[in-house]
C-alpha positions as a Python dict, from the first residue, in 0.01 Angstrom:
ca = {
    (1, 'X'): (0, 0, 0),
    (2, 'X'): (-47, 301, -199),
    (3, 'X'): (-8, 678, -56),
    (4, 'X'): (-273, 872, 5),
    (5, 'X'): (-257, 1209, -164),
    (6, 'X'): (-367, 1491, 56),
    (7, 'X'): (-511, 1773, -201),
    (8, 'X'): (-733, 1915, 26),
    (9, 'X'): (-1091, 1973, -207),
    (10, 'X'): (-1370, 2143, -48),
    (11, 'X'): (-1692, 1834, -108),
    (12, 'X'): (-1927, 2106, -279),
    (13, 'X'): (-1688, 2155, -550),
    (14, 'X'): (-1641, 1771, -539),
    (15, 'X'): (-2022, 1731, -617),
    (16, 'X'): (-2034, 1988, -884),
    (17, 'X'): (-1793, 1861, -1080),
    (18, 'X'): (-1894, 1536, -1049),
    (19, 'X'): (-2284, 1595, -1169),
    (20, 'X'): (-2093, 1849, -1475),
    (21, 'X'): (-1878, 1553, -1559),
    (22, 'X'): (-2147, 1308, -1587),
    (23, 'X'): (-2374, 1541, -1729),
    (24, 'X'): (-2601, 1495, -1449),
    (25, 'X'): (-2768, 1866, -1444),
    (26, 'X'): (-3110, 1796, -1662),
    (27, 'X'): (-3216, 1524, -1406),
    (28, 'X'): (-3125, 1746, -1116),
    (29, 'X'): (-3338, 1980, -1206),
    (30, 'X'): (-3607, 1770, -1234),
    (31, 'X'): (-3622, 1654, -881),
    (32, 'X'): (-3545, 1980, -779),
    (33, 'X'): (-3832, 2134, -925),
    (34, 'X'): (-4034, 1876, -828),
    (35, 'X'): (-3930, 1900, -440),
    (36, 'X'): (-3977, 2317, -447),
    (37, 'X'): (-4364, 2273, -632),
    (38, 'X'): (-4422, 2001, -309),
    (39, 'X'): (-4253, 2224, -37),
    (40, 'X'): (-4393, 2600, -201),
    (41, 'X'): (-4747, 2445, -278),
    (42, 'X'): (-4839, 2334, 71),
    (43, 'X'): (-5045, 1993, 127),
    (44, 'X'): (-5385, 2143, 43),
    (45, 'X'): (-5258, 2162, -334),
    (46, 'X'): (-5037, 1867, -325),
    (47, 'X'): (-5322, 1675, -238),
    (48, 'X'): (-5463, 1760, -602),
    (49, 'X'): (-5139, 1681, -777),
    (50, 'X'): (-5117, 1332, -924),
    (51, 'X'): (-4797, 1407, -1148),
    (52, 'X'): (-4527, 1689, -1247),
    (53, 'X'): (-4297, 1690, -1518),
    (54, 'X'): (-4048, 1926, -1640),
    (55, 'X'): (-3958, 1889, -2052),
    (56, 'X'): (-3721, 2154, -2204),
    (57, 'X'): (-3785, 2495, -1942),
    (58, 'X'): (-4210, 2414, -1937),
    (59, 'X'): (-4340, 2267, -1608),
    (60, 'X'): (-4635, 2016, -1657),
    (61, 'X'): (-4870, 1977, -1339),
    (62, 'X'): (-5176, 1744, -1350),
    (63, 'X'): (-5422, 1824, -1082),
    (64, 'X'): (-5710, 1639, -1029),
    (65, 'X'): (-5955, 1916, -915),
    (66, 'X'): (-6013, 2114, -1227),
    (67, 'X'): (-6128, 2410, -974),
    (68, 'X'): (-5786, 2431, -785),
    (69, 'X'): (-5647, 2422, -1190),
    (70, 'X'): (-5839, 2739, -1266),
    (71, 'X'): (-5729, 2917, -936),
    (72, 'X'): (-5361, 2830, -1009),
    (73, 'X'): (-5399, 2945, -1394),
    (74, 'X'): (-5452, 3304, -1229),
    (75, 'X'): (-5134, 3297, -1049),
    (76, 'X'): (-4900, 3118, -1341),
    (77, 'X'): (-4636, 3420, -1303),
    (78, 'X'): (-4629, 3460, -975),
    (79, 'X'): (-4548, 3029, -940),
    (80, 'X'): (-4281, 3051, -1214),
    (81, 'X'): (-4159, 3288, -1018),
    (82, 'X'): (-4129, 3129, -664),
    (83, 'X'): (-4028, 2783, -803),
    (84, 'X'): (-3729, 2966, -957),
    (85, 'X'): (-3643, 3188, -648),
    (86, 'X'): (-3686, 2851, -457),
    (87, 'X'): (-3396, 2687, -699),
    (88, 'X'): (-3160, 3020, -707),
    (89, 'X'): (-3158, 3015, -1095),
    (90, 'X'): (-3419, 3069, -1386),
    (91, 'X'): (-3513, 2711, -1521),
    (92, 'X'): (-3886, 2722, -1585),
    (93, 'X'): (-4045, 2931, -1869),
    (94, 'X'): (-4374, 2813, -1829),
    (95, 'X'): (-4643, 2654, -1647),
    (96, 'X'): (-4896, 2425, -1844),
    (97, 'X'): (-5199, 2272, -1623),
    (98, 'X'): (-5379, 1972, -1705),
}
């Protein structure tokens, strides 16, 4: 049987060096960013939202409601903003809506 060894690791430092390792952080961020647009956009625009997709720092959001599109085009900064307050670091650039 072997022996266990007993370095004590904490299981956050674990996971990040795991995901670093296996260069993991580009598909990460992609759910992530998809989970904060769900939870900061409420069910009202989620409704609207048929796909979102984040290529090299530019957010893509398909609504189907071109009228919610136009009232979200207003507000681009202020989303960019909240989505990357939401993740704790700056990974979107820009916002396209189709």
């Amino acid at each position: 049987m072997s022996k266990r060894h007993n370095d004590k690791q904490n299981i956050e430092d674990l996971l990040k060096s795991f995901v670093k390792e296996n260069k993991l952080e580009k598909g990460l961020e992609k759910v992530n960013v998809e989970t904060a647009w769900r939870d900061l956009m409420g069910n009202g625009v989620n409704s609207y939202t048929s796909n979102i997709k984040l290529h090299h720092n530019t957010l893509y959001v398909e609504l189907s409601s071109s009228v919610l599109r136009e009232e979200l085009s207003y507000g681009k900064e202020k989303i960019i903003k909240m989505i990357n307050d939401s993740l704790g670091k700056i990974i979107i650039h820009k916002l396209v809506l189709r």
